[in-house]
LUMVO-169508 format. One line per field, with one value per residue (C-alpha): residue number from 1; x, y, z; chain. Coordinates in nm, 2 decimals. Example, Ala and Ser with C-alpha at 12.3 -4.5 7.8 and 13.67 -1.06 7.14 Angstrom:
resi = [1, 2]
east = [1.23, 1.37]
north = [-0.45, -0.11]
up = [0.78, 0.71]
chain = [A, A]
***
This chain:
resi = [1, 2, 3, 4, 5, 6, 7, 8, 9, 10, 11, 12, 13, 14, 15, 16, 17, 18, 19, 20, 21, 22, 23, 24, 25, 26, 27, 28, 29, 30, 31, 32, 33, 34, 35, 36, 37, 38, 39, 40, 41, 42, 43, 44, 45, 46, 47, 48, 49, 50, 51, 52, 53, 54, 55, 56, 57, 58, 59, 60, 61, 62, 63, 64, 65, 66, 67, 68, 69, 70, 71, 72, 73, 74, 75, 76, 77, 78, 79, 80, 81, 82, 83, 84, 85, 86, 87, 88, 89, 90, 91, 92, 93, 94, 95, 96, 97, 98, 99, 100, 101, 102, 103, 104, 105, 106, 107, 108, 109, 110, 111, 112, 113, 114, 115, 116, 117, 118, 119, 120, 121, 122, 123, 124, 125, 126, 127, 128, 129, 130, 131, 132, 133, 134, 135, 136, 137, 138, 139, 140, 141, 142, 143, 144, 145, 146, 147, 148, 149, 150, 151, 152, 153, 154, 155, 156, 157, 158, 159, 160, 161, 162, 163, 164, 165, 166, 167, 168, 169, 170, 171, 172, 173, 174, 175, 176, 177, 178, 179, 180, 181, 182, 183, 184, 185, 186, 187, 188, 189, 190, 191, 192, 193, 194, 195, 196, 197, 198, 199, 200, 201, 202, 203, 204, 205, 206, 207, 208, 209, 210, 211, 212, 213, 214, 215, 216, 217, 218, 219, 220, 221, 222, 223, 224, 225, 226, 227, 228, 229, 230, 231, 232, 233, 234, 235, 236, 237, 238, 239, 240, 241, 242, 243, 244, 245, 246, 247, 248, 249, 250, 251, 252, 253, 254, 255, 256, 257, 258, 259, 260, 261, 262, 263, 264, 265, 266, 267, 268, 269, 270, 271, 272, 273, 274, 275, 276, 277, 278, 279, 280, 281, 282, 283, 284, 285, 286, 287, 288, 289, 290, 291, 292, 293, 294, 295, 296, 297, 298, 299, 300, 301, 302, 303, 304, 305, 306, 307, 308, 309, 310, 311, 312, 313, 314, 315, 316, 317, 318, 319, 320, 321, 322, 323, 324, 325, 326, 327, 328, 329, 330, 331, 332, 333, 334, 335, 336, 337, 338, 339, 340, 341, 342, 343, 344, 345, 346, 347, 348, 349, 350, 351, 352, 353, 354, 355, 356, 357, 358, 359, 360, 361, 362, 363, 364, 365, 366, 367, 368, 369, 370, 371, 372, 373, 374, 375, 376, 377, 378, 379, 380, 381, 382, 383, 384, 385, 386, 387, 388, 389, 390, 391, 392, 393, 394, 395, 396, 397, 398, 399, 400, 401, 402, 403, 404, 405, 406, 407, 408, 409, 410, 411, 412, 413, 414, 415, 416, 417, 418, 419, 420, 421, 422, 423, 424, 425, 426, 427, 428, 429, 430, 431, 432, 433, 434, 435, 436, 437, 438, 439, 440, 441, 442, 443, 444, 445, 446, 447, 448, 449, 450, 451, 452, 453, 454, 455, 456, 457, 458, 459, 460, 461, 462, 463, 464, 465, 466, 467, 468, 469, 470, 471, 472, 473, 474, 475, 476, 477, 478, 479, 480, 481, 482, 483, 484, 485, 486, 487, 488, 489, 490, 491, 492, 493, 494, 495, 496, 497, 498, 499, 500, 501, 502, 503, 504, 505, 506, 507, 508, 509, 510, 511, 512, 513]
east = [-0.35, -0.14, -0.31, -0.18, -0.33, -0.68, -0.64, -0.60, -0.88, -1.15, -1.03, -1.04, -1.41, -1.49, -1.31, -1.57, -1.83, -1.85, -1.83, -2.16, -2.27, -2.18, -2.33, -2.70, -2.99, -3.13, -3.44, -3.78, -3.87, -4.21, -4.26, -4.58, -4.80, -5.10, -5.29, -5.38, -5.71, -5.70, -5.43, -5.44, -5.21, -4.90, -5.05, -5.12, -5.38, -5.27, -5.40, -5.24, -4.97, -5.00, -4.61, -4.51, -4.27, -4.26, -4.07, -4.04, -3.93, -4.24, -4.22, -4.54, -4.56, -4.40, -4.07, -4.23, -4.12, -4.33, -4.25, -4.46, -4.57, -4.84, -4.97, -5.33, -5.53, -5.63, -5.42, -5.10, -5.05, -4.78, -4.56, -4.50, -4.16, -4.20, -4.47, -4.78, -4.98, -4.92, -5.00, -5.40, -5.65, -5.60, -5.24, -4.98, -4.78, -4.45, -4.29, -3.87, -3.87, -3.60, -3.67, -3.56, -3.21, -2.96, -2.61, -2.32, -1.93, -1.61, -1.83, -2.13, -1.81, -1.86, -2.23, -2.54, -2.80, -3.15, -3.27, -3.23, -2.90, -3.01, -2.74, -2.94, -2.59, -2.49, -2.64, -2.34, -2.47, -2.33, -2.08, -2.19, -1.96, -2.25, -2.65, -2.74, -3.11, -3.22, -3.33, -3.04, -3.08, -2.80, -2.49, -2.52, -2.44, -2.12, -2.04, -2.06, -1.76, -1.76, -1.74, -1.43, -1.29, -1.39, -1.53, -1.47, -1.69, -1.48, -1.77, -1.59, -1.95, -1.96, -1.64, -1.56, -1.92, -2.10, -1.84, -1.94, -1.76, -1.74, -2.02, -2.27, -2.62, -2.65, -2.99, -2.98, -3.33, -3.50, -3.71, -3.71, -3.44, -3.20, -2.87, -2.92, -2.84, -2.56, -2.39, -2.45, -2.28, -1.98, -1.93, -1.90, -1.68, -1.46, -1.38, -1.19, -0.92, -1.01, -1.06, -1.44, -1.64, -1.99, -2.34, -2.58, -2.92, -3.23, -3.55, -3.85, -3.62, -3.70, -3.44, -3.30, -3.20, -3.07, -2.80, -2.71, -2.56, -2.39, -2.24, -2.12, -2.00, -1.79, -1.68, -1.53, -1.50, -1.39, -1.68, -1.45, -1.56, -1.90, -2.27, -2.54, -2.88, -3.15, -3.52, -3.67, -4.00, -4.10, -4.02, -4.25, -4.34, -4.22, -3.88, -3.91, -3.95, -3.69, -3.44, -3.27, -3.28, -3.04, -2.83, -2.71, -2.69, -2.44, -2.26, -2.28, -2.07, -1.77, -1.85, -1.82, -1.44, -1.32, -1.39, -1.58, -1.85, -2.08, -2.43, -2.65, -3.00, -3.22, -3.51, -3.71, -3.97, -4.07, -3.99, -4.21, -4.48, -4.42, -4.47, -4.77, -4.94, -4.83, -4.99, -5.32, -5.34, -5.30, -5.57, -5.32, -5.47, -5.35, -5.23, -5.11, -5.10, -5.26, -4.89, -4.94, -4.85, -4.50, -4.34, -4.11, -3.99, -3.97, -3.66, -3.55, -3.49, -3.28, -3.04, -3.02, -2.73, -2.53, -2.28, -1.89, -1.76, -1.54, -1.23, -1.33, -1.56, -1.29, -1.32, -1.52, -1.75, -2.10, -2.20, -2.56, -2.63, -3.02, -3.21, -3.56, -3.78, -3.99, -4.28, -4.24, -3.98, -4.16, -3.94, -4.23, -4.41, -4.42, -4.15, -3.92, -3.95, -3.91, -3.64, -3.45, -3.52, -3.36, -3.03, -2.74, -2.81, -2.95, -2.81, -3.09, -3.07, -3.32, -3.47, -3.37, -3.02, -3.04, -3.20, -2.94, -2.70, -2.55, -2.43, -2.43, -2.78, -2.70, -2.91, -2.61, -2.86, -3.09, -2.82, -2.61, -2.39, -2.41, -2.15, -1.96, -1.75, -1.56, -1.46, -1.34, -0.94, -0.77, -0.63, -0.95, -1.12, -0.87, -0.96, -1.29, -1.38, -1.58, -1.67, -2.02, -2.03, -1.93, -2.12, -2.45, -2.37, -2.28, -2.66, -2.83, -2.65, -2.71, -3.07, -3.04, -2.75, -3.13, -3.26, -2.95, -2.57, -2.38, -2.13, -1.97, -1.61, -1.68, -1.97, -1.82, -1.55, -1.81, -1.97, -1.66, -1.56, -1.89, -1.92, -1.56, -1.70, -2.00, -1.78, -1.52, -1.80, -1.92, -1.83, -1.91, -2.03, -1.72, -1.48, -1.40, -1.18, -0.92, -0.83, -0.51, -0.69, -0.97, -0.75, -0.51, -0.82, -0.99, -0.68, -0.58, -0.94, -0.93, -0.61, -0.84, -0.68, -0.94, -1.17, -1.27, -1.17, -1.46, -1.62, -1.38, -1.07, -1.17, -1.25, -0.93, -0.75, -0.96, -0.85, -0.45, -0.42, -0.32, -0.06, 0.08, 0.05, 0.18, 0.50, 0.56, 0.50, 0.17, -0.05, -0.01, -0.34, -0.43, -0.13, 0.10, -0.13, -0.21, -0.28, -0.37, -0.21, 0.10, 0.18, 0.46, 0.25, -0.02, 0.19, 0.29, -0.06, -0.17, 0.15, 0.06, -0.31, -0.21, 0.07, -0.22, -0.48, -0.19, -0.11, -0.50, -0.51, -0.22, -0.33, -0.67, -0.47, -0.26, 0.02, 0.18, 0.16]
north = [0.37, 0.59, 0.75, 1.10, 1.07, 0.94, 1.25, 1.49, 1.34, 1.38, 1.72, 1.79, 1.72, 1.91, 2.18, 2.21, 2.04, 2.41, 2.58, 2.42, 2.47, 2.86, 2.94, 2.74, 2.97, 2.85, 2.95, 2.95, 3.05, 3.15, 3.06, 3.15, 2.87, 2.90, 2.75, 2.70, 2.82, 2.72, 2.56, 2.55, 2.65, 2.70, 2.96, 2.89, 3.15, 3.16, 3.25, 3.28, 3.45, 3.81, 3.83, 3.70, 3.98, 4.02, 3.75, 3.55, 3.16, 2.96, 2.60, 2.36, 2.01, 1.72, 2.02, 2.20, 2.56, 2.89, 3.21, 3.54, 3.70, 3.90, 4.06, 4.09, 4.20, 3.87, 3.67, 3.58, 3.49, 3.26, 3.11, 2.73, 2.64, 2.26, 2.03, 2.22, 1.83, 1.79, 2.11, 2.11, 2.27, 2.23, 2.17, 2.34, 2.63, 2.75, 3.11, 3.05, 3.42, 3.47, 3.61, 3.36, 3.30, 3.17, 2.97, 3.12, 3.08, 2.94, 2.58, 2.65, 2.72, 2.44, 2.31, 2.33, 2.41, 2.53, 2.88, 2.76, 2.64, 2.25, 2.04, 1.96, 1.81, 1.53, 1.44, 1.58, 1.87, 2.23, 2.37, 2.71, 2.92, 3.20, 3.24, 3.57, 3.69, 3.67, 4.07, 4.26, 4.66, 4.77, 4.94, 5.33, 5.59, 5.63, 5.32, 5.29, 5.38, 5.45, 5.21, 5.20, 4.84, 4.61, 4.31, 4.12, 3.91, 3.77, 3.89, 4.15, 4.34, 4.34, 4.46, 4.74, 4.87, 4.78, 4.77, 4.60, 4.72, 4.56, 4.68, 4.78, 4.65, 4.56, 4.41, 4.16, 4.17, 3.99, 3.74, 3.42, 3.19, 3.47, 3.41, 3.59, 3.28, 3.21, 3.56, 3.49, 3.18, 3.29, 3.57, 3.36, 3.10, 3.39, 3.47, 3.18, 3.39, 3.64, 3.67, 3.74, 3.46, 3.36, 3.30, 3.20, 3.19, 2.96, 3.08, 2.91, 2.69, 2.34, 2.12, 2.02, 2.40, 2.41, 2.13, 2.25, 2.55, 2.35, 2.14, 2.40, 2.63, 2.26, 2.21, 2.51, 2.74, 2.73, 2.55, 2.54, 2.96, 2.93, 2.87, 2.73, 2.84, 2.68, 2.70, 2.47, 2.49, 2.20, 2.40, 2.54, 2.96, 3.03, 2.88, 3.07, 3.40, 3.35, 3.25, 3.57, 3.74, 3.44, 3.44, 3.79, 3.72, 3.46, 3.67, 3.97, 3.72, 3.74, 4.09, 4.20, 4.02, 4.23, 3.97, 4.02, 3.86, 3.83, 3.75, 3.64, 3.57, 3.38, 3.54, 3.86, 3.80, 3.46, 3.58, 3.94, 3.63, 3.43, 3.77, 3.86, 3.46, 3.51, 3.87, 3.75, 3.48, 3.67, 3.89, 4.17, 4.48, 4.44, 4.68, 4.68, 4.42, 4.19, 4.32, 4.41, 4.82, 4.71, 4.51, 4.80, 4.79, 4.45, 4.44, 4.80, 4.66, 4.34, 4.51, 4.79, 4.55, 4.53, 4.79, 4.90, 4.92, 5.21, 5.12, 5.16, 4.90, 4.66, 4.77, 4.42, 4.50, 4.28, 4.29, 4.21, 4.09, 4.01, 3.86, 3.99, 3.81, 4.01, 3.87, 4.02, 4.27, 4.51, 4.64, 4.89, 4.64, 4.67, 4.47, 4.54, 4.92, 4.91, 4.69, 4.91, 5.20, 5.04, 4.92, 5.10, 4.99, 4.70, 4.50, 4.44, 4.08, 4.08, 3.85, 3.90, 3.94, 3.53, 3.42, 3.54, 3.37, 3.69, 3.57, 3.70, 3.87, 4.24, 4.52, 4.78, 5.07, 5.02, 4.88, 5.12, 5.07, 5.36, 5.36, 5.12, 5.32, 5.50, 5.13, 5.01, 4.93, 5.24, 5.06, 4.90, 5.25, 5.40, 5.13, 5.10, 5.45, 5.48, 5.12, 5.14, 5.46, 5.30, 5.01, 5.20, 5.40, 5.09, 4.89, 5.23, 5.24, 4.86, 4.90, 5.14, 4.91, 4.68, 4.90, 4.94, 4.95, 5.27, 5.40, 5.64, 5.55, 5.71, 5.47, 5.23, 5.18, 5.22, 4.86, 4.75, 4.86, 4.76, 4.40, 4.33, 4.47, 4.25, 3.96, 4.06, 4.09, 3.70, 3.49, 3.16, 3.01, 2.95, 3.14, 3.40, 3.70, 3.78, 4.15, 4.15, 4.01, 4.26, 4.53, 4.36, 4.31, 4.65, 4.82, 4.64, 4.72, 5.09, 5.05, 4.92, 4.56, 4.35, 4.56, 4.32, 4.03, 3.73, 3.67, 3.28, 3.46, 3.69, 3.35, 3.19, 3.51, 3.49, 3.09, 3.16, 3.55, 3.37, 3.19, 3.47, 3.72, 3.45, 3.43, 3.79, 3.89, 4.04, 3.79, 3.88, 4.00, 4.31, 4.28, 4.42, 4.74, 4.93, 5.26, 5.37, 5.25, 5.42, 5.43, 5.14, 4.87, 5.00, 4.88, 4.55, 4.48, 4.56, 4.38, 4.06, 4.11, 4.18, 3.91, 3.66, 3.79, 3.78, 3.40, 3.30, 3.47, 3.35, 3.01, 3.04, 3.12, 2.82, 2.98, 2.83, 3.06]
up = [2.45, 2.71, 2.98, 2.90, 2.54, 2.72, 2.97, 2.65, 2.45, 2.76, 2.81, 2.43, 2.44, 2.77, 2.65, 2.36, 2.56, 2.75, 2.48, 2.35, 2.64, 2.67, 2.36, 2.41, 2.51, 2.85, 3.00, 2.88, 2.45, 2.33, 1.95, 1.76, 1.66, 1.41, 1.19, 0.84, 0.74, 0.38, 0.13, -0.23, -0.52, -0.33, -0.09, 0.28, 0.47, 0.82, 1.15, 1.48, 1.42, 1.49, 1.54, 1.23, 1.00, 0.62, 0.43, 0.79, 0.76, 0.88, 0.94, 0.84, 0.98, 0.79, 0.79, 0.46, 0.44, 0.36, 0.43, 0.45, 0.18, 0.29, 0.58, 0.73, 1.06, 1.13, 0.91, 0.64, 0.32, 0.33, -0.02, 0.01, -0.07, -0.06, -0.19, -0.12, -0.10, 0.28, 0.37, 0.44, 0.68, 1.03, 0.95, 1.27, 1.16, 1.40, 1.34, 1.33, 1.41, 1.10, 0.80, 0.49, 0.46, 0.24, 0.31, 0.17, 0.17, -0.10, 0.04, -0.27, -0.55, -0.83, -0.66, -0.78, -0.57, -0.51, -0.44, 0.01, -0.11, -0.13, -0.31, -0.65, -0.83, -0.53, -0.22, -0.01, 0.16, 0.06, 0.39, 0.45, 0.60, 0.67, 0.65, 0.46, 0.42, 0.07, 0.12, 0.20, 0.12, -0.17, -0.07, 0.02, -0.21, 0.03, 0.02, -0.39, -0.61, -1.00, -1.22, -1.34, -1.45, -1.69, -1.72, -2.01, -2.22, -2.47, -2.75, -2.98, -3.01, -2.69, -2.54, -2.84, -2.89, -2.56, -2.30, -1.94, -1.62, -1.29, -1.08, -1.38, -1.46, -1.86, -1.97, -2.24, -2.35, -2.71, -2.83, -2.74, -2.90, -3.01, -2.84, -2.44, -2.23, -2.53, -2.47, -2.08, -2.05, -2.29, -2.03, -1.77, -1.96, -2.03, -1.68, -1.66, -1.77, -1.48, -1.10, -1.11, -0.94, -1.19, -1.01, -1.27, -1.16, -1.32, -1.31, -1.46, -1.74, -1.89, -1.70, -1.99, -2.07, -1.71, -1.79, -2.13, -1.97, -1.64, -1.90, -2.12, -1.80, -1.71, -2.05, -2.16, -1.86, -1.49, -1.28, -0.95, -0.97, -1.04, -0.82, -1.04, -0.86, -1.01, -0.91, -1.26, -1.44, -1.18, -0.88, -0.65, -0.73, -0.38, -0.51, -0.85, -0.69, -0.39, -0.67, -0.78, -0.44, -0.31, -0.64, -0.51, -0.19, -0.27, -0.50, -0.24, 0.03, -0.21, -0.32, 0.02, 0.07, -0.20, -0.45, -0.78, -0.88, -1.17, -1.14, -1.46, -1.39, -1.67, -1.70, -1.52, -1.72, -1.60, -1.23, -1.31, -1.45, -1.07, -0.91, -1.04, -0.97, -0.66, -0.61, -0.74, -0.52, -0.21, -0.33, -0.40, -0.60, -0.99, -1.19, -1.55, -1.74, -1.40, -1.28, -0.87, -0.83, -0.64, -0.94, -1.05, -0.71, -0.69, -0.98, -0.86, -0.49, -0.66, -0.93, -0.68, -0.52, -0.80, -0.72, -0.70, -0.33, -0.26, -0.12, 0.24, 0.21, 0.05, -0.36, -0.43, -0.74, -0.85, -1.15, -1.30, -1.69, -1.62, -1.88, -2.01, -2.29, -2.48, -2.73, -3.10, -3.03, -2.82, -2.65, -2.52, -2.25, -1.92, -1.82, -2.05, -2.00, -1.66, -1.64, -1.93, -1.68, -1.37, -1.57, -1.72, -2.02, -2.29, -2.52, -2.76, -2.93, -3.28, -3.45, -3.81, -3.74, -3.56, -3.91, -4.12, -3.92, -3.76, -3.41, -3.17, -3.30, -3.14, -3.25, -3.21, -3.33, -3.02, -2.77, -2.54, -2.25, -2.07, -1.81, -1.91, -2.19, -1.84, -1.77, -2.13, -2.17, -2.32, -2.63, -2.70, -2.71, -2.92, -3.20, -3.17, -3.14, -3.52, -3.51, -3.40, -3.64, -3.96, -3.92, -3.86, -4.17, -4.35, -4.25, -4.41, -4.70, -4.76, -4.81, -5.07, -5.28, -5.32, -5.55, -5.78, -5.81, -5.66, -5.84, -5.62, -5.49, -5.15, -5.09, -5.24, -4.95, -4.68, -4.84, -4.82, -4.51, -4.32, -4.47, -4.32, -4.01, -4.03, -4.06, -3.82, -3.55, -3.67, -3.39, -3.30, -2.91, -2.71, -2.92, -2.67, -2.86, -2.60, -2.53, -2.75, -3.06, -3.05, -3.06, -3.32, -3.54, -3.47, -3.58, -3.95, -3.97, -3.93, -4.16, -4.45, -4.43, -4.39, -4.62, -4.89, -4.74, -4.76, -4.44, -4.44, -4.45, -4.14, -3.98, -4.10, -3.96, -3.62, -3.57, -3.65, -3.47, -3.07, -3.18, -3.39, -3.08, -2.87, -3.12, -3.13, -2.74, -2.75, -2.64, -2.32, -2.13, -2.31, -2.54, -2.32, -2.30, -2.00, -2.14, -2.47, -2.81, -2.88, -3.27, -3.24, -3.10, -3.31, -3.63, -3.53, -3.43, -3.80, -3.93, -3.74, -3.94, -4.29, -4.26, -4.19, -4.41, -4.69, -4.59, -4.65, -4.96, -5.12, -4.97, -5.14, -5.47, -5.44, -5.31, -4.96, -4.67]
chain = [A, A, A, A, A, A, A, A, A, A, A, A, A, A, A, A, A, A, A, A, A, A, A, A, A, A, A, A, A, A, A, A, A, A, A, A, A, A, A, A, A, A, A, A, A, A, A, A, A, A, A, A, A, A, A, A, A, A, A, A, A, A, A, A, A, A, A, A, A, A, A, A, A, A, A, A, A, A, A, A, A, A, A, A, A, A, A, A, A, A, A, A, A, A, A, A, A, A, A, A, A, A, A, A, A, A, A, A, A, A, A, A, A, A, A, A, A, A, A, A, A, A, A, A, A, A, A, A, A, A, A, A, A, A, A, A, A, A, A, A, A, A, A, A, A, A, A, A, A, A, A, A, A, A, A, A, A, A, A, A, A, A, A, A, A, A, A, A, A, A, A, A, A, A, A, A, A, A, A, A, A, A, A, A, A, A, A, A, A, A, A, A, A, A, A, A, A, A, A, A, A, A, A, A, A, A, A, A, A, A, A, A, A, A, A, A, A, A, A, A, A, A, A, A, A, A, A, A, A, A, A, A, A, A, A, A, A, A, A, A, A, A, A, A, A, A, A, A, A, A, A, A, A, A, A, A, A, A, A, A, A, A, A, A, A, A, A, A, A, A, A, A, A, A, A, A, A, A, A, A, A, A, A, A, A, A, A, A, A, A, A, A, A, A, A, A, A, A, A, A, A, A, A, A, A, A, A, A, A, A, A, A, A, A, A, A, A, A, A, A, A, A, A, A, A, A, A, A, A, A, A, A, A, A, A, A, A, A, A, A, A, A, A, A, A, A, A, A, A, A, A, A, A, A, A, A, A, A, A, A, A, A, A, A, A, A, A, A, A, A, A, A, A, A, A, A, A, A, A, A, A, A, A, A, A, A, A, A, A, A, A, A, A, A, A, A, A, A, A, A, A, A, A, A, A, A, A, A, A, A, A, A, A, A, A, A, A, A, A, A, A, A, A, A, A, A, A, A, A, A, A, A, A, A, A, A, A, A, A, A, A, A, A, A, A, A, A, A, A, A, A, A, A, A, A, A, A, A, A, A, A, A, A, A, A, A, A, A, A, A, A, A, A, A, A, A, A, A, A, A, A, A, A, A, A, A, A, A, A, A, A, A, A, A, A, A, A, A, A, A, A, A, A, A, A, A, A, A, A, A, A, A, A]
***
């Protein structure tokens, strides 16, 4: 090897050498050491450590992980993060002097990791191009702009009756087993066709749950954009509860770029249930329901991050779709009422409506978006402005066409008219309706087209309307819209419909498309 390229290399590595060397704290540190008192069920009672700061990173021996929990005269509560069985009385305790944090940076994009940003998919570790605290205060009112765009779904019901903006906080809340983590992960699928980056965030789920949705996210949507954060059933409650507050924090690391990002976090309810385990343990004062006095806050504090930026503070956007279970459709608890009072709004998933086979199972009468209508495309608004209206009268009318046949021609169309809209809104998992379709479909059904049509012809016409838009130049990304529906466009949407509807009819008939 030359001398000169020798020479470099040694000056190369002084060079950076000095810099190591610049940026290392000399001089004499004093760390906090104390002691565990008592251990058991995931909590640690601490002494020794009168210095120590809420939610501060404490290190046991064997390099298991706690943090502070709870704060008293002479001692702490602190939340075990690791395996709890090495962790005894007697056992050293060291204060890092840094409250919990979280790695972030485009390094976690298509990994799945735990809620301290662990690999849990491969043993290659995740490159972080940033810590973040898993607390971080939401944005300012200043600093917060209206919501204004929106975020698509790809569910019809949805995006015409329900409409989600970027920035907004919509609860999806039901019974167990009746589509939530279904509409979740087709929301996430869906922004493959967007720029919005997906955190989805597993708290409390059977494994096997957990990989159903990783698998469907890789299958049919865009994993290279998405951060699977997954704290399991088999995880520690320290893990459980620190979960959601690092799924933002990731999501808030592109949010503040300019990025978007949508966060989905499956369930509050089991991570209200780790709260409140947690609270009793460290002797904390209960409330209702066993729930400590500072769970409302708890939830307020986390969705409060969800939030538009103004432009100022670079017009990135997160956007929250949390997930709540409730136990025979009470939508009255505790938790549910207080997380439908923190959000801007619920899309109420029912029973009934999953055993008749009508997915996704939306309760439209109790459902409401209520900021996200501002946000919802023009042209999709104009067609879908009577849609949640005639369908509601349609589900009333219905019960009374039990007790006898109606004879009145008025009422007569409104069957008609609500049973296409009951199988228009029929949509099966990974079947995302693009914004074009929706409106095509929404129109020829305002025009009376699909009003009689059986509920496999509406399917047929579903499976055959992208190529046809494609054909005619408005499959484009909201068909080519950017404002409202002018009467022209309007017509050829409903043309491109009744074309197809006639092709399945005649084909049904025996007659060749």
């Amino acid at each position: 090897m030359p001398m000169n390229t020798v020479d470099a290399k040694n000056d190369d590595w002084l060079q950076r050498s000095r810099e190591v060397v610049a940026h290392t704290p000399l001089g004499a540190q004093a760390s906090g050491i104390g002691h565990v008192m008592r251990a058991a069920d995931g909590i640690a009672v601490v002494s020794g450590l009168a210095q120590a700061r809420l939610h501060e990173l404490l290190r046991f021996e064997n390099d298991r992980m706690g943090f502070a929990l709870a704060l008293e005269e002479h001692a702490l509560d602190a939340v075990l993060l690791d395996d709890a069985a090495s962790v005894a009385a007697g056992s050293v305790v060291r204060g890092t002097g840094e409250v919990l944090r979280v790695p972030v940076g485009p390094g976690l994009l298509g990994r799945v990791v735990d809620p301290l940003g662990r690999p849990l998919d491969r043993d290659e570790p995740v490159p972080a191009e940033a810590y973040l605290p898993v607390e971080r205060p939401g944005p300012a009112i200043v600093e917060r702009d209206l919501v204004s765009e929106p975020l698509a779904t790809g569910v019809l019901t949805v995006d015409a009756m329900f409409p989600i903006g970027r920035g907004q906080r919509e609860l999806l809340i039901g019974d167990r087993a009746t589509g939530k983590t279904a509409l979740a992960v087709d929301a996430i699928v869906n922004q493959k066709h967007s720029d919005v980056i997906c955190v989805y965030v597993s708290i409390g789920q059977r494994a096997h749950a957990v990989q159903q949705v990783i698998d469907a996210v890789r299958e049919h949507g865009a994993p290279e954009r998405c951060v699977f954060v997954v704290a399991s059933a088999s995880s520690s409650a320290g893990l459980q509860w620190v979960a959601p507050f690092a799924g933002f924090s990731i999501a808030e690391y592109f949010r503040d770029r300019g990025q978007h990002a949508l966060v989905v976090v499956d369930d509050l309810t089991k991570h209200a249930a780790t709260h409140r385990q947690l609270a009793l343990l460290t002797r904390q004062p209960a409330g209702r329901e066993a729930y400590p006095g500072d769970v409302f806050y708890l939830h307020a504090r986390l969705l409060e991050r969800a939030a538009k930026l103004s432009a100022a503070k670079g017009g990135g956007s997160l956007t929250a779709l949390p997930i709540a279970q409730t136990e025979a459709g009470n939508l009255a608890a505790y938790i549910p009422t207080n997380l439908i009072s923190i959000t801007d709004g619920q899309i109420v998933f029912d029973t009934g409506l999953f055993a008749a086979n009508q997915r996704p199972a939306i309760d439209v009468g109790l459902s409401v978006s209520r900021v996200g209508g501002k946000a919802q495309q023009a042209a999709l608004r104009d067609v879908a402005a009577r849609l949640r209206l005639e369908y509601a009268q349609f589900l009333e009318l219905e019960l009374f066409t039990r007790f006898g046949t109606l004879t009145d021609a008025r009422v007569k169309a409104q069957i008609a008219r609500g049973k296409a809209i009951r199988a228009l809104l029929v949509q099966p998992r990974f079947a995302a309706r693009q914004p074009a379709e929706q409106i095509a479909m929404l129109a020829a059904l305002a025009e009376g087209v699909l009003d009689g049509c059986a509920p496999s012809v509406v399917a047929d016409v579903w499976r055959r309307l992208p190529a046809r838009l494609a054909d005619g130049r408005l499959g484009e990304p909201g068909g080519g819209i950017t404002g409202a529906l002018d009467a022209a466009t309007r017509a050829r949407f409903v043309d491109v419909v009744r074309a197809l509807v006639g092709a399945q009819t005649g084909e049904r008939h025996g007659v060749p498309a």
